[in-house]
N, C-alpha and C positions, 0 to 999 in steps of 0.2 A: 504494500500500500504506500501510495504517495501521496504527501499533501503539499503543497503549495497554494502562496498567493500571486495573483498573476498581477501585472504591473497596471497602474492607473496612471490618469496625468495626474501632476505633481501641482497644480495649479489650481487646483479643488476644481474642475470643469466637468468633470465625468459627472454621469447622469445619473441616478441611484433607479429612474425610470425604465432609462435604457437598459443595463443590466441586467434588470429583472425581467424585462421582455425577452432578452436573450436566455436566460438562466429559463423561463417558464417554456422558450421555443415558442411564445404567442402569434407569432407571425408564419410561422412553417405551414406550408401544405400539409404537411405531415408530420405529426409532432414526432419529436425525436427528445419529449420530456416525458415525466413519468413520477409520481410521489412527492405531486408538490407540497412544499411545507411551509407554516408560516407560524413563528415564533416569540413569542415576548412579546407578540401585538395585541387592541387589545381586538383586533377587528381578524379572527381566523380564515375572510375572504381574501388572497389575492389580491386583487387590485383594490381593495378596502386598506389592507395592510400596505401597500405600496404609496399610496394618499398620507395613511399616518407614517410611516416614516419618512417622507419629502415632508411634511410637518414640521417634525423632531428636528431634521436636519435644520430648516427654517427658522428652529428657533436660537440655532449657534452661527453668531454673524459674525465673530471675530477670526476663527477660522481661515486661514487660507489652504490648507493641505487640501488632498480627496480625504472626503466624508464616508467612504464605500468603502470597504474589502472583500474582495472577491476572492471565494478559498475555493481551491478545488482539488479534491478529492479523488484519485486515479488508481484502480484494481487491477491487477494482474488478470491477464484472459481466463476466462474458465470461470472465474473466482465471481460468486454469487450470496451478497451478502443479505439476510433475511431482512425486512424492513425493521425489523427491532434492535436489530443490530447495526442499522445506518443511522439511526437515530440516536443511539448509544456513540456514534464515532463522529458524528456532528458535532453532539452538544461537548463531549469529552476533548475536542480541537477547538472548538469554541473556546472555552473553557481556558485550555491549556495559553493560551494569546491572549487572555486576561477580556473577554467579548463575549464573555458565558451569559451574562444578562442583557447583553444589545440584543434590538430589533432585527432580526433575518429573515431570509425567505431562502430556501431551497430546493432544489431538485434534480434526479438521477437524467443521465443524458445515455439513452442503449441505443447511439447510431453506430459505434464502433465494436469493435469484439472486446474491449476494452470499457467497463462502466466506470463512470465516473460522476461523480458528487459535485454539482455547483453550489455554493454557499454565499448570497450576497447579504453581506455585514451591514448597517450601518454602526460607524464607528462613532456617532455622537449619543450619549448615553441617555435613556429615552427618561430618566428623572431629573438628573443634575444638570444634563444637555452639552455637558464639557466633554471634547473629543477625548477617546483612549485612541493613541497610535501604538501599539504592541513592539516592543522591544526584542531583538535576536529569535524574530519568534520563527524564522526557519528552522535552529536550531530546536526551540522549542517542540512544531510541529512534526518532527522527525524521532524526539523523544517519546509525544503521545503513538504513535505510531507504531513504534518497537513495543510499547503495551498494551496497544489494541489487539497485535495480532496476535501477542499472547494469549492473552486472556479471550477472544475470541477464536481460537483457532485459524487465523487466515493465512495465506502466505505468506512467510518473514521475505522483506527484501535482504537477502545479500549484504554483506558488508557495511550494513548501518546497522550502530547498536547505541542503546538510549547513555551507555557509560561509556563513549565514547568522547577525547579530551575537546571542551570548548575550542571552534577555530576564533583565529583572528579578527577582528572585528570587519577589518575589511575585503577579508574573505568571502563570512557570513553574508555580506548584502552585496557581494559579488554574487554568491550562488542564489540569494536570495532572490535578485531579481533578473541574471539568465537562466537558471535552473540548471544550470553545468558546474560539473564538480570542477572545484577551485587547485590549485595547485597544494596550498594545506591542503586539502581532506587528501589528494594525492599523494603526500607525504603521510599524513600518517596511516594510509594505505600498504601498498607493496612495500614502501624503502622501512616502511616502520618493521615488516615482518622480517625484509632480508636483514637488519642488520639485529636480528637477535637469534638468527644462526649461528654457530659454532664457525671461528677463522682460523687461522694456522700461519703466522708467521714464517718466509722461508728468505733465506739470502742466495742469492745468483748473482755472481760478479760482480762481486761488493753493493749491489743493489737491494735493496730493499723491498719486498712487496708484501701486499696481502691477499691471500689462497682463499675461495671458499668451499 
């Protein structure tokens, strides 16, 4: 399982509308949505909940950041997780990016062999109205992750593990917003494994090297 947030403008421009058109698939011939969900609103319809959070938003003017986070959520082929358990991995990555109580809207997208989870945030907080921007929350995201699958049985990705060492700061919002692993996590990848192999010193013509 992967989770990521996908990149917005930085100019607070983005639509919190738009999004959720895209996330719901409102416009498709054919929807390629599926389990739509609406969260912490107090209005459980869709475009009811889409009004009150462009509301919410409206009522923080100080702001200049995006007001949105777009999480999404991406399964390994095959991998079919029961609706109670998408539920359980929303709110618990909600949660984990400190947006457990923001207003959301989400929904499964089955056009690829591959399901995946759209999760659109508002990140102004629908009492105090003050924006939360989530801190190293790639790293974060990647820790809830390694305990979902646990704890639900899903596919472990590979080589991510939740006690793996904090990267770099500016690594983290390297990978954070291309989603390609950074030269850290490469390091403490392969070179981390090879150099706790066993070496052997050996001299050749007064040279020096190292054997492994």
């Amino acid at each position: 399982m992967i989770a990521k947030r996908t990149r917005h403008r930085c100019d607070g421009g983005s639509s919190y509308r738009t999004l959720a058109t895209y996330i719901r698939d409102a416009k498709a011939g054919v929807s390629k949505a599926r389990d739509v969900r609406v969260t912490n609103c107090h209005n459980p319809e869709p475009d009811l909940a889409v009004r009150e959070i462009e509301a919410t938003q409206g009522r923080n003017t100080r702001t200049q950041s995006d007001k949105s986070y777009h999480l999404v959520v991406s399964f390994p082929a095959g991998e079919q997780p029961s609706a109670e358990q998408l539920r359980g991995i929303e709110d618990r990555l909600c949660k984990a990016i400190g947006l457990g109580e923001h207003q959301r809207l989400s929904a499964l997208h089955t056009d690829t062999a591959y399901l995946h989870l759209h999760v659109a945030i508002n990140k102004v907080h629908p009492e105090t109205f003050k924006i939360t921007t989530p801190h190293r929350d790639f790293y974060k995201l990647q820790q809830a992750c390694r305990a979902l699958e646990t704890e639900y049985g899903l596919t472990p990705l590979h080589g991510q593990t939740p006690t793996a060492p904090p990267l770099p700061q500016g690594a983290t919002a390297a990978e954070h917003h291309s989603g390609v692993k950074s030269f850290a996590s490469w390091v403490q990848g392969e070179p981390a494994t090879a150099s706790k192999k066993p070496c052997r010193i050996q001299v050749w013509a007064g040279a020096m090297y190292t054997a492994r």
